[in-house]
C-alpha positions in Angstrom: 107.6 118.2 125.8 106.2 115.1 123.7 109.0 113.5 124.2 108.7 113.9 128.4 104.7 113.2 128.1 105.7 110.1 126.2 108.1 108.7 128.6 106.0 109.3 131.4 102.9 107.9 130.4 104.6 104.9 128.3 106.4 104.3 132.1 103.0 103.7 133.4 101.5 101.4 130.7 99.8 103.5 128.6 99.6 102.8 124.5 101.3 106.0 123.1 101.8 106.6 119.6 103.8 109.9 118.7 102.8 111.5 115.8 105.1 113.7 114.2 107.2 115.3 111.0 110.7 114.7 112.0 112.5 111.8 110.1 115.2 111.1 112.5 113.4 112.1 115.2 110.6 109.1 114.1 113.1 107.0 113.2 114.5 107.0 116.9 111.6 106.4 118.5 110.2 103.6 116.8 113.3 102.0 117.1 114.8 102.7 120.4 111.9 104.1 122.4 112.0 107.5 124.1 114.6 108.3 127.0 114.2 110.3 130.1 117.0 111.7 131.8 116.1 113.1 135.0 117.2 116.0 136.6 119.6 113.7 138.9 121.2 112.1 135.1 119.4 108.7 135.7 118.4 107.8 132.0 115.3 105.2 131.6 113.9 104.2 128.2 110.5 103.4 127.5 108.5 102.1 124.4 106.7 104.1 122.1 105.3 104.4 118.4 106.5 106.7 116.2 104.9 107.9 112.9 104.0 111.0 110.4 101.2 109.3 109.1 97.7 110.6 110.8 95.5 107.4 109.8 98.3 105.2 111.6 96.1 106.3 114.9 93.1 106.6 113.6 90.1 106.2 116.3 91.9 108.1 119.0 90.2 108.6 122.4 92.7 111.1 123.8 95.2 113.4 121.9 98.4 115.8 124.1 98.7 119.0 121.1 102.5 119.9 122.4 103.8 121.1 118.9 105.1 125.0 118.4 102.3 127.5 118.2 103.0 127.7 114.0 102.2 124.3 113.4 98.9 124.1 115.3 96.8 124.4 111.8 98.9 121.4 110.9 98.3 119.7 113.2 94.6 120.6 112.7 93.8 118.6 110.1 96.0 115.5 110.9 93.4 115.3 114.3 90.4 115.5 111.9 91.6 112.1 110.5 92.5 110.4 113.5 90.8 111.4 116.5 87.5 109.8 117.2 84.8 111.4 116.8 83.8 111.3 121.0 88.1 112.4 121.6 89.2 115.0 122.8 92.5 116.9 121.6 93.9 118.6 125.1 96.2 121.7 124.0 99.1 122.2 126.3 101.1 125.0 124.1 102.7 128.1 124.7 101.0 131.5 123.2 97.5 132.5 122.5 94.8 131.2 119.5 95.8 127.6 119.5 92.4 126.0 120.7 91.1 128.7 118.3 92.4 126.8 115.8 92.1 123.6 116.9 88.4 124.1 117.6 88.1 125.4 113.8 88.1 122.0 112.5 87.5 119.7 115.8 85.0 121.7 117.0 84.7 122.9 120.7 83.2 119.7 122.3 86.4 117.8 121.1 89.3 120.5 122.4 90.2 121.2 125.5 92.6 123.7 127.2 95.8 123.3 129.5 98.6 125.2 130.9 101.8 123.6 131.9 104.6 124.8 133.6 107.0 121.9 133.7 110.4 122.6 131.7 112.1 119.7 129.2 114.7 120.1 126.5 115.6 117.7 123.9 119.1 116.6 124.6 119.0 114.4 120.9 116.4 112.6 118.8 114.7 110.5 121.4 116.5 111.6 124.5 114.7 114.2 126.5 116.2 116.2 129.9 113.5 117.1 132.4 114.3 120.4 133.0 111.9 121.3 136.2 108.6 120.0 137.7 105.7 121.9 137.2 101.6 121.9 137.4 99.6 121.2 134.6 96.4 123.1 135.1 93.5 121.8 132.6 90.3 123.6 131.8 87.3 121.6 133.1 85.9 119.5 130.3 83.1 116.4 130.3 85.5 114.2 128.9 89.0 114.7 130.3 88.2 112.7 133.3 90.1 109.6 132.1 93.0 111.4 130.8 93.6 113.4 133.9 93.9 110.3 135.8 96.2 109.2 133.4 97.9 112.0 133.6 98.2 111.7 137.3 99.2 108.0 137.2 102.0 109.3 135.4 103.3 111.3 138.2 102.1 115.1 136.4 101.0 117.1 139.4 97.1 118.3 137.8 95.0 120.8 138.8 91.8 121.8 137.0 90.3 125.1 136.5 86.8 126.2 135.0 88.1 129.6 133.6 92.2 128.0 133.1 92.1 131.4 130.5 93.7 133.1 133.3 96.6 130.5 133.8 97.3 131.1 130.3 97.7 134.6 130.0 99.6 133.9 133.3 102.0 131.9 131.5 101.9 134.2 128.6 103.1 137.3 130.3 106.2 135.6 131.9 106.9 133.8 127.9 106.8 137.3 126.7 109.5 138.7 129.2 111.3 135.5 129.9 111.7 133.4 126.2 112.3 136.5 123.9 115.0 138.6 125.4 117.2 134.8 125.8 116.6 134.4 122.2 117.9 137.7 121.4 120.8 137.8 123.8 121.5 133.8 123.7 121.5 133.2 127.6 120.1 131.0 129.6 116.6 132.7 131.6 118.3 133.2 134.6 121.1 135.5 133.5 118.3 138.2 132.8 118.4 138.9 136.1 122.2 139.4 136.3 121.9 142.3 133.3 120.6 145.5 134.4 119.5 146.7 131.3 117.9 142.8 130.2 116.2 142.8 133.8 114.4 146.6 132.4 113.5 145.2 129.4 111.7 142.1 131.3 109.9 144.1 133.2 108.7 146.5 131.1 107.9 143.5 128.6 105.6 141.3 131.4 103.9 145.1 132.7 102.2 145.3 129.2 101.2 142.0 128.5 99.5 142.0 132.5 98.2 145.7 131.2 96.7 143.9 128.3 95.3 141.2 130.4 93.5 143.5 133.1 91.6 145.1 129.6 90.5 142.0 128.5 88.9 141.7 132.5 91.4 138.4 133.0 92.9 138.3 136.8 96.3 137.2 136.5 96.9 134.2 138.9 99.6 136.7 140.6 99.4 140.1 142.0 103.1 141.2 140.5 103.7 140.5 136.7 107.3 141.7 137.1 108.2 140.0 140.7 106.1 136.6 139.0 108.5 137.1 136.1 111.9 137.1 137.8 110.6 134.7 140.4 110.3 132.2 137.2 113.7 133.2 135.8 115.4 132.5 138.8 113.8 128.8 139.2 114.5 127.6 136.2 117.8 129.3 135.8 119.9 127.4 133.9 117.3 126.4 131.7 117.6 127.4 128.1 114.3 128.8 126.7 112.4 126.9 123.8 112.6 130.1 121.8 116.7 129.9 122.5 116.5 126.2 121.4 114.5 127.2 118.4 117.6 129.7 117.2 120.1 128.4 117.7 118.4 125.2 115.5 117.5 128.1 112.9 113.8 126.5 113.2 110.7 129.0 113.1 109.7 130.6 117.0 106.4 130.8 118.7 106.5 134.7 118.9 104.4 135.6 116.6 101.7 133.6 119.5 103.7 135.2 121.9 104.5 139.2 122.1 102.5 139.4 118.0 99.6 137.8 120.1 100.0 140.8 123.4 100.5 143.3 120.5 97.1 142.8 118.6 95.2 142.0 121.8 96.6 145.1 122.8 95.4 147.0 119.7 92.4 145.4 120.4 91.8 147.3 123.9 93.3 150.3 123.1 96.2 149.4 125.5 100.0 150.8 124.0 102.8 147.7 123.8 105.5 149.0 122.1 108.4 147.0 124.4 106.6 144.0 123.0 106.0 145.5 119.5 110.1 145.7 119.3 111.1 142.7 120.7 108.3 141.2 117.9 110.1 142.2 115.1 113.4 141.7 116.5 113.2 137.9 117.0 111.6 137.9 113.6 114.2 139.5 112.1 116.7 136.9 113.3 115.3 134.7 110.3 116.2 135.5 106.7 112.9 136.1 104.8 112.0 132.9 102.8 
């Protein structure tokens, strides 16, 4: 998703500067740019800096937080050094308590909240597939305005939201039924809906998380969890999940923010989750403890 953001605003004129942990990754960038291949296969490439080093940026206006859910206190403390102290850090990530985290050390004025639903997967270091259009709905914040049209010159489709909470645990319900079970089963989303027993699980996985949400008193921004779910899966079908991606790279997965998250909130309102307890400890266990 860095990768796509990147592209898209370097494509417009926009200064971007990538900051990151991945040697070859870096390496790439700095020295070949970043490359978007559409869903058509036309590949453009577009300038960009590239570095691990958070007082290479120092004085940031405006920071995109697309990292995995587990490095969010990481990347923490790399934005207390180099955004500015009137920035603000705009978190676009999948799961729940990341601008909890972010706002730990930023503090609230300088975080704001997103949801996106567009799809990318990185095809190699520097080379990035869109994988689908989406909407990017941002939370409404006194100094986003600049980005947002930035974000629109870009071509992202933007939509703003006072309470975008809703969008999230939106998002969050279909993530727990949708990026789980294709880790587990190593498929691509939109054969869940081809398997009988997968398609259950799915469903019984987004009712609790939507369960959950009516407890906390958030209104879903759909009326069916399960119909949302499989209407999701069946768009972005041959897309492979970024949990999938995650295991089959042997890299850490987001679902500890993900079904962990529904579990505890769920503990939390007194609301049972045991599909999404399971699942929990069964893409954990697909790790060897460290």
């Amino acid at each position: 998703m860095a990768s796509l953001f990147a592209a898209r605003l370097s494509a417009v004129g926009v200064d971007v500067t990538m900051l990151g942990t991945w040697p070859a990754g870096l390496e790439t960038l700095n020295r070949k740019g970043v490359t978007l291949i559409t869903q058509d296969d036309q590949e453009h490439t577009y300038p960009v800096r590239a570095t691990d080093d958070p007082a290479d940026c120092t004085g940031a206006r405006y920071a995109l937080v697309l990292v995995k859910s587990w490095q969010t206190e990481r990347v923490a403390n790399q934005l207390a050094v180099c955004l500015a102290a009137h920035g603000v850090a705009l978190t676009l990530q999948n799961g729940l308590g990341n601008r909890e985290k972010l706002e730990e050390l930023l503090g609230p004025q300088r975080v704001a909240l997103g949801v996106t639903t567009i799809g990318a997967n990185l095809a190699a270091p520097g080379r990035v597939r869109l994988a689908g259009e989406g909407v990017i709905t941002i939370g409404t914040h006194p100094r986003l305005g600049p980005l947002t049209d930035l974000l629109r010159k870009a071509g992202f489709t933007i939509e703003d939201d006072p309470n975008p909470n809703a969008f999230l645990w939106g998002k969050l319900v279909i993530n727990a039924a949708v990026n789980p079970l294709t880790a587990l089963l190593d498929i691509p989303n939109g054969e869940l809906l081809n398997r009988p027993s997968a398609r259950e699980v799915a469903a019984a996985l987004a009712s609790e998380a939507a369960s959950v949400a009516v407890a906390k008193g958030i209104s879903l921004p759909y009326p069916d969890p399960v119909l949302a779910t499989e209407a999701v899966a069946q768009r972005t079908a041959l897309n492979i999940s970024s949990m999938l991606q995650d295991v089959r790279r042997g890299s850490p997965t987001e679902i500890d923010a993900i079904c962990g998250a529904i579990v505890q909130a769920g503990e939390q309102t007194g609301v049972p989750t045991p599909v999404n307890r399971t699942i929990w400890q069964l893409v954990n266990g697909l790790r060897a403890p460290e």
